[in-house]
TORDO-265899 format. One record per residue (C-alpha): residue in three letters; x, y, z. Coordinates in steps of 0.02 Angstrom, whole numbers, plus 50000, padded with zeros to 5 digits. Last residue first. Layout:
TORDO-265899
ALAXYZ/...
end
This chain:
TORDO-265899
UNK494875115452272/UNK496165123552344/UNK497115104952364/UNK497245105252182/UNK498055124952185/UNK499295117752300/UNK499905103452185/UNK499995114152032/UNK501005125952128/UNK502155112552211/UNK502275105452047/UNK503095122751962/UNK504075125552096/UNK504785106052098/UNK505245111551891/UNK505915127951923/UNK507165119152047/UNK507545103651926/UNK508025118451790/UNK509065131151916/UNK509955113451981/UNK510255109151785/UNK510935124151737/UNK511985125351894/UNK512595107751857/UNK513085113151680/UNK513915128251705/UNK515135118951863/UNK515415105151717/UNK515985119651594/UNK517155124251728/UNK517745108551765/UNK518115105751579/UNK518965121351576/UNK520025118951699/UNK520435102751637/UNK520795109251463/UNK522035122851556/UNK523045109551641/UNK523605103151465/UNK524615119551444/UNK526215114051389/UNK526185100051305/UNK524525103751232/UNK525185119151162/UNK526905112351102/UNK525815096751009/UNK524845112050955/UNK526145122550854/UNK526445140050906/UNK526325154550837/UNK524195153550899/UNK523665159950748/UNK524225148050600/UNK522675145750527/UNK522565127150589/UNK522965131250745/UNK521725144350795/UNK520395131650683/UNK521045118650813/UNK520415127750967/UNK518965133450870/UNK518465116750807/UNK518915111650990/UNK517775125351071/UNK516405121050965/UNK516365102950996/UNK516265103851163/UNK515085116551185/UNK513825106851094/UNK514595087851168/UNK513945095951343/UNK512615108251321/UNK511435094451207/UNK511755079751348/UNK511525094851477/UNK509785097351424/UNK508975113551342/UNK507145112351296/UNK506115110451163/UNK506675092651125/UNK506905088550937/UNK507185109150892/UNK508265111051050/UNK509145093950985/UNK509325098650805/UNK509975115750835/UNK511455109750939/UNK511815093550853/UNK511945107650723/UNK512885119350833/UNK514145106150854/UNK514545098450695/UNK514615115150610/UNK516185120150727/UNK516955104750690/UNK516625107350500/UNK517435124250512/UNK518995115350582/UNK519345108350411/UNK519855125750346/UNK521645122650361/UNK521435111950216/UNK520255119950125/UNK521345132150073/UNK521435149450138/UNK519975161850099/UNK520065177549995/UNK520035166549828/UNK518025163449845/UNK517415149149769/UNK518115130549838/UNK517825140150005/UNK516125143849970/UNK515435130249892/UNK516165119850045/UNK515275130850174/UNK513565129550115/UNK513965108150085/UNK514495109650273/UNK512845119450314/UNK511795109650209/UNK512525095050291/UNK512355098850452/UNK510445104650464/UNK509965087750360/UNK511125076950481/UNK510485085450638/UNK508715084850577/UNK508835066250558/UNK509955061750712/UNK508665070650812/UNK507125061950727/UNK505445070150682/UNK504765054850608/UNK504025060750453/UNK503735078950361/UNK504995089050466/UNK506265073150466/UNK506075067850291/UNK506025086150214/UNK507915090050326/UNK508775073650268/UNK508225077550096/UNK508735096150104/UNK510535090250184/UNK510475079450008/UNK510255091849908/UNK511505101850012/UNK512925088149994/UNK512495085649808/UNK512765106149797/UNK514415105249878/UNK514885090649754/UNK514365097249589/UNK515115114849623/UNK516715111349569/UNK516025102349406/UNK515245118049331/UNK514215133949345/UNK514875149149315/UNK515535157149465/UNK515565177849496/UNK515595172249684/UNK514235184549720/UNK513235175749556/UNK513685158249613/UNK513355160249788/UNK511665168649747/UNK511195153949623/UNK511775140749763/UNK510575149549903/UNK509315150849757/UNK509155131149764/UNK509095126049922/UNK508035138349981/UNK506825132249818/UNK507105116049849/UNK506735118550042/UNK504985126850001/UNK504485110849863/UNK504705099550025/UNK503665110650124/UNK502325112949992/UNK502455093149958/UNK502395089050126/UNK500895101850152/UNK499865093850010/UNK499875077650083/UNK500795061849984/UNK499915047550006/UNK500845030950055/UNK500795017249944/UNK500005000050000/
end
């Protein structure tokens, strides 16, 4: 038996073409790009990010779903870019990027997934942010230094961090289980009103 199609999936489906779409003809006319092989594989990564991102709106509403659509338009975005633009280094100190996209998808996906903020979507989300940017500083040739050096020489710091970002976390979560025995104890007291 064959699935029908509603009218809204195909509206919504027919909406992230079109994003899709006119995204890449923008890039290619601010990038003063004709189109041809280079931009082949960016744009199959973003059709397919639009795939992953019509499947999970339009059917099971999956973290891993949205997080997969939301990072690989993102990364395919980024890709057309780079292989475009001549004011950017090479892709290959530009890997961090992807790091950095990693995380504030898994970010996006799991407030849009959940509603609310948990400290499994805090936790790897910071995470991976601050080592994309850790090794993007690197990468580029910021720091001076190289990072075995770095590490070698201020390891101490990523456990201060990491106890700091713990500290964030278990006030988050104290203020949240707090709000959360308020909130019953209110509910509670207005039943026993009546």
């Amino acid at each position: 038996m064959r699935a029908r199609i509603k009218t809204h999936d195909v509206i919504l489906g027919t909406g992230i073409f079109l994003v899709v779409a006119g995204i890449a003809m923008l890039l290619c006319i601010a990038l003063k790009v004709q189109p041809n092989m280079l931009i082949v594989i960016p744009v199959g990564i973003i059709i397919i990010g639009a795939i992953c991102l019509f499947a999970s709106y339009t059917r099971n509403k999956l973290v891993w779903l949205f997080f997969l659509g939301y990072f690989l338009t993102a990364a395919g975005l980024f890709s057309l870019i780079v292989s475009f633009s001549t004011l950017t280094p090479p892709m290959k100190k530009m890997w961090p990027i992807y790091v950095i996209l990693c995380g504030v998808s898994y970010f996006v996906a799991s407030i849009q997934c959940r509603k609310k903020l948990y400290a499994s979507i805090l936790v790897p989300t910071v995470g991976l942010i601050a080592l994309g940017g850790l090794f993007l500083i690197f990468s580029l040739g910021i720091a001076g230094v190289s990072f075995r050096y770095f590490v070698a020489q201020w390891w101490p710091v990523f456990v201060v961090l990491l106890g700091i970002i713990l500290i964030i976390v278990y006030v988050y979560m104290q203020h949240s289980y707090n709000a959360e025995n308020s909130t019953k104890r209110v509910i509670a007291d207005s039943d026993d009103e009546d």
